[in-house]
Steps between C-alpha positions, in 0.01 A plus 500: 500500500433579132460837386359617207677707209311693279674609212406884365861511267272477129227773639657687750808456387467630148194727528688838499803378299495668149733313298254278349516179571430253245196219581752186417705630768273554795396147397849368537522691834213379659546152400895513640307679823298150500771266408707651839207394702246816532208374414216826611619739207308837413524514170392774362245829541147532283572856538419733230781530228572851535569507846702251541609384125790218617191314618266598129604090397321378809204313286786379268739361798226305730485235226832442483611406847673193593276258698538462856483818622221666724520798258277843589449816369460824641109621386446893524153516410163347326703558149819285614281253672334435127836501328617234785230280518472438093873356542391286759662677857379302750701721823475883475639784727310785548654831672487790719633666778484671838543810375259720344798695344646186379183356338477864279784527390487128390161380367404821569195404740441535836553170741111510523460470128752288424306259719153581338712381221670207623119381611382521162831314375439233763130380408630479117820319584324268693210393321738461202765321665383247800796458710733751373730663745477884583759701694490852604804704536466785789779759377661753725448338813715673701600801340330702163759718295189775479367456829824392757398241757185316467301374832489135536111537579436577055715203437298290727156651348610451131635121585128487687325637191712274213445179700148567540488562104585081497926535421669211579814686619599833579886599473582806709743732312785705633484680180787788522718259718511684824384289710666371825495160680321672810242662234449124330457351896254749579298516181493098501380442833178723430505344182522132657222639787288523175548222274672146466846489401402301207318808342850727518775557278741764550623695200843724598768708291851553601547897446648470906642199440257364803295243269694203648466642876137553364444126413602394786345712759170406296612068522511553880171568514420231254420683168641226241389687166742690345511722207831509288685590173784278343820763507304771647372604215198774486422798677223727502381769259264681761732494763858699475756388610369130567779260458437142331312251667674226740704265313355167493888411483521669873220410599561084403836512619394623848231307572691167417747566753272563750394121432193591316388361192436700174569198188687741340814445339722770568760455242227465228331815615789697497550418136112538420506908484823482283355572124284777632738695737714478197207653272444782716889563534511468874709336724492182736416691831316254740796383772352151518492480110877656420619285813374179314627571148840599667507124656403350143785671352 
């Protein structure tokens, strides 16, 4: 079995970071990100500048990445969507939740606008770009910061509602990272009751350190999408507390030894989020990733 990586390290990895990070050096990070064997990279957010300004050199990075990759880009709205498609993005990500809360405090819309909006993205994006790729990320999938637990039954309707929109893919998020194996189980078999396999990614963080437990629970019932960030980097910024993302170190390392195959090259990727863990000042913190540069020492 081959399972699918997608890399979120240069969007969601970065978004909420504010030491600057120079263009030249997300472009060396995403091309060592593709050199270790990750090919389905989001690159960067269309977002608007002031909300997110790590992300304001998005027009002036899409030109400059290495060939090869299945690069996307995370598309808020009709404004983004311009911005994106005059640099030629060919697969977009758009975004909401399952949480009303959530969605305010973020785009500040309601899940019901935010798909009025997503519509009106979707006809543009489409007749612009035949045969570009759309995902749709569900957030808070199992448990909203503002709201507490959220019934399986809205993540099911909003799934229903962004497929029927035309996305290719949606990627369930356990955005907070409190999510349990028996919670992943019981959302994915409704989910599975509902859709192909195909159509699912699954998008966790580690604040419980469960994500691993997560991924697997989610393999068992064949789910072979999976959302990840090289070192763990990225967080959050609407929900406290939310630790990084999985690390696509982990997450490589374990699903090679359970025989599975990823075409990643673990020694590469630990060295790939080097130069920009060393920019922001942080440490090596992924257990796959400080295990493997321990063994190359």
């Amino acid at each position: 079995m081959n399972v699918r990586i997608v890399e979120v390290g240069p969007r969601d990895g970065l978004q909420n970071e504010r030491t600057p990070i120079p263009t030249e050096a997300k472009v060396a990070f995403i091309a060592a990100l593709l050199n270790a064997g990750l090919k389905e990279i989001e690159a960067t957010s269309f977002v608007s500048p002031k909300w997110v300004p790590q992300l304001a050199d998005a027009a002036e990075l899409w030109p400059l990445l290495p060939p090869g990759g299945l690069y996307s880009a995370l598309v808020p709205n009709g404004k983004g969507l311009d911005r994106a498609i005059s640099v030629g993005v060919s697969r977009i990500a758009l975004f909401t939740a399952a949480s009303d809360a959530f969605t305010q405090k973020n785009i500040n819309m309601s899940i019901t606008e935010s798909l009025g909006a997503f519509r009106e993205v979707m006809e543009t994006f489409r007749s612009s770009t035949p045969g570009g790729f759309v995902r749709g990320y569900v957030s808070t999938a199992f448990q909203c910061p503002y709201a507490g637990i959220v019934e399986p039954s809205e993540v099911i309707r909003v799934s229903s509602k962004l497929l029927a929109l035309g996305v290719d893919e949606i990627s369930i998020g356990d955005t907070i990272g409190a999510a349990s194996p028996r919670e992943v189980r019981d959302l994915t078999r409704l989910l599975l009751e509902e859709f192909p396999a195909e159509k699912i990614a699954m998008h966790f963080h580690d604040t419980h350190g469960t994500a691993i437990a997560n991924v697997d629970a989610a393999l068992e019932l064949g789910i072979t999408a999976f959302d990840s960030s090289a070192a763990g980097l990225g967080g959050c910024p609407y929900a406290p507390g939310a630790a990084g993302n999985l690390a696509t170190d982990d997450l490589v390392y374990f699903l090679e030894r359970q025989g599975l195959k990823t075409g990643v090259d673990q020694a590469k990727l630990a060295q790939a989020s080097l130069p920009i863990l060393k920019s922001l000042g942080r440490p090596v913190q992924a257990k796959a990733q400080l295990a493997e540069l321990a063994s190359g020492e």
